[in-house]
N, C-alpha and C positions, 0 to 999 in steps of 0.2 A: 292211771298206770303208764298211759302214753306217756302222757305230758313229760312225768318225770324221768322216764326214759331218753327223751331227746333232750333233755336239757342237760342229763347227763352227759349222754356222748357230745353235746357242744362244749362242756366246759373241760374233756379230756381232748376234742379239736383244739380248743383256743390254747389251754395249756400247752400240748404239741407245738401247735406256731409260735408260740410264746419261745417256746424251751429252742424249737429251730433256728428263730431270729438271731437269740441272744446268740448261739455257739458259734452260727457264720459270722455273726458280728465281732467276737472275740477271736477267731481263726485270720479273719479276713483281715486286722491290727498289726499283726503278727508283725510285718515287718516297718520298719522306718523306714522314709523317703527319704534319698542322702543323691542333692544337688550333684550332679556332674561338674568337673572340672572343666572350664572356656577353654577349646582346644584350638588348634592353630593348623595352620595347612603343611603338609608333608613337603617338604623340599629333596626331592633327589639330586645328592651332590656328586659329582664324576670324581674318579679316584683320581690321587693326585700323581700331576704330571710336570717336569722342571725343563728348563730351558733358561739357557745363560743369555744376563742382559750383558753384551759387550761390544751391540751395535753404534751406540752413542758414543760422543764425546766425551768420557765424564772417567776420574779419576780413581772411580772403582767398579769391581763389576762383582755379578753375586745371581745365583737361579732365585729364577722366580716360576710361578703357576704359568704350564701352556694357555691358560683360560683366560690370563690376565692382561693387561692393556696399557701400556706404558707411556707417560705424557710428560715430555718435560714444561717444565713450570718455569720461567724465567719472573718471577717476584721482586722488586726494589733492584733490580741490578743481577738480581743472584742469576748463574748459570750451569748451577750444578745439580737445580732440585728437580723432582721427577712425580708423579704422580702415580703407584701404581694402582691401577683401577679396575675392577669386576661387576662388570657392566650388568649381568646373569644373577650377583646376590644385591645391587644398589648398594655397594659397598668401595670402599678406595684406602689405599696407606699414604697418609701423605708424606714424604722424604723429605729433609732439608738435607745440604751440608755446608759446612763452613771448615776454612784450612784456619788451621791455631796459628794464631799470634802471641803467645803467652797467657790465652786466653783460656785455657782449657778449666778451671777453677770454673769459671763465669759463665760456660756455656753447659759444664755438667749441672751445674746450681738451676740454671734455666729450666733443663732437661728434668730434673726433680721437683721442681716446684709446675713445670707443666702436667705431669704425672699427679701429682698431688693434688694439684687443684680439685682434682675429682674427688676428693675424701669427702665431701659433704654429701654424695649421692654414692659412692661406696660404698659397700659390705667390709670389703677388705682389698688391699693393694698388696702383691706378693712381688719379690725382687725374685729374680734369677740370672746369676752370677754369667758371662761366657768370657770363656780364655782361651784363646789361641796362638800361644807366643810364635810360632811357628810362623804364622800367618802375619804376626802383629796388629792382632785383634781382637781389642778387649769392650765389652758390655755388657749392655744391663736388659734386660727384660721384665716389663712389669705388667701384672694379671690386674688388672681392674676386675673384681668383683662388684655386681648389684646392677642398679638401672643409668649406667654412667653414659655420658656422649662417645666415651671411645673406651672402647675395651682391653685393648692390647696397644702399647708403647714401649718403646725400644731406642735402644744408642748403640751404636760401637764407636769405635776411636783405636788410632794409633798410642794414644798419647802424646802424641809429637806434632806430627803433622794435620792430620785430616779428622774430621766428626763429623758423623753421619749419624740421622734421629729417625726416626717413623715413628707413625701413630693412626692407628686404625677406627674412621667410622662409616657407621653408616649413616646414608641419609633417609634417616625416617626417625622418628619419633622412641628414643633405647627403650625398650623392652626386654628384659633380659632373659625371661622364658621362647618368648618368641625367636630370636637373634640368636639365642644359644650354638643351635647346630652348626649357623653360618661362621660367628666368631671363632669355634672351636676348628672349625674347616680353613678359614684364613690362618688364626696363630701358628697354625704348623708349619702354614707357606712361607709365615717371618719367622719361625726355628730355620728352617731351610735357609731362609734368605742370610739369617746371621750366621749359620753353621759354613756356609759355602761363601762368606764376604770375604773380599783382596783388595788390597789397596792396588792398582799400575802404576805410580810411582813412590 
C-alpha cells in the first residue's frame, strides 16, 4: 500500500515539474530579440553665429559661421578662391571664383556636371532656385542625397561679370547617417552665405 502511494505522489511531483517547465518555457519565448540599431556619438553643435567675410581682398563679400576659418587658396594662378573651414566638425566648402568672359554657358555646365557626378552614389540631387535681383544675385543650390563625397553644392553669379561655386566635404569616409547633423548644421551657413552674398564691384 506503501509502495503505491509514493509512486503515486511521484508521478503527480514529475507531472508538476513537467507542466512548470513547459509554461516558463512558453512565457519566457514571449518576446523576439530585435538587434539594436549601430549608433553614433552625439555631436553638440553651438547655435548659429555670422560675421562678414570683407577683411580680404576679393571681389565679394558674404557672412559666414563665427566658428569657421577662412583660407585663401591661390590654385593654377587663381587669386580669388577661399577655403571656408571647420576645423571642430573635419569639414570645409571649398570656393572658387572666376570673372565671365562670355563664358558663363561653360562654367554653369561645369558647375552641373560637378554636382552630378555624384548621381552614382545619390539617393537624389534637389535644385534650389535663389534670386536676388536687388543684389544681382542669382543661384542654384543642390541637396545631394545618400552616401556622396559632398553633400551640399552651390553657385551664384551676376550673370555678367563674376561666379562664384562652393561645395562642401568632409574629410572622412560619407556616411550619411553619421554626417547628417553636421551637413544639416553647415547647409544653413551656405543659405546664409548665398542669402547675405554682394558683388564690390
Amino acid at each position: 500500500m506503501e509502495t503505491k502511494k509514493i509512486k503515486y505522489l511521484q508521478t503527480i511531483f514529475y507531472k508538476t515539474t513537467l507542466l512548470i517547465v513547459i509554461t516558463a518555457s512558453l512565457f519566457s519565448c514571449g518576446k523576439n530579440y530585435v538587434p539594436r540599431p549601430y549608433g553614433y556619438f552625439r555631436v553638440d553643435l553651438p547655435p548659429h553665429n555670422y560675421r562678414y567675410l570683407d577683411t580680404l581682398q576679393l571681389p565679394y563679400r558674404f557672412e559666414i559661421s563665427s566658428y569657421a576659418k577662412v583660407e585663401k587658396r591661390e590654385a593654377e594662378g587663381e587669386k580669388c578662391w577661399i577655403d571656408i573651414k571647420y576645423p571642430f566638425l573635419n569639414a570645409a566648402i571649398y570656393c572658387s571664383y572666376k570673372p565671365i568672359h562670355g563664358n558663363l554657358k561653360e562654367l554653369l555646365e561645369d558647375t552641373r556636371q560637378m554636382a552630378y557626378k555624384h548621381s552614382i552614389r545619390a539617393d537624389a540631387i534637389n535644385e534650389k532656385l535663389y534670386r536676388h535681383p536687388e543684389k544681382k544675385v542669382y543661384g542654384i543650390l543642390y541637396d545631394l542625397k545618400g552616401n556622396t563625397a559632398s553633400s551640399v553644392q552651390f553657385f551664384v553669379t551676376d550673370s555678367i561679370h563674376h561666379f562664384f561655386r562652393g561645395s562642401l566635404y568632409f574629410d572622412n569616409v560619407p556616411n550619411k547617417d553619421s554626417i547628417a547633423p553636421m551637413s544639416d548644421y553647415i547647409r544653413q551657413d551656405i543659405i546664409r552665405l548665398m542669402e547675405s552674398f554682394e558683388w564690390k564691384q
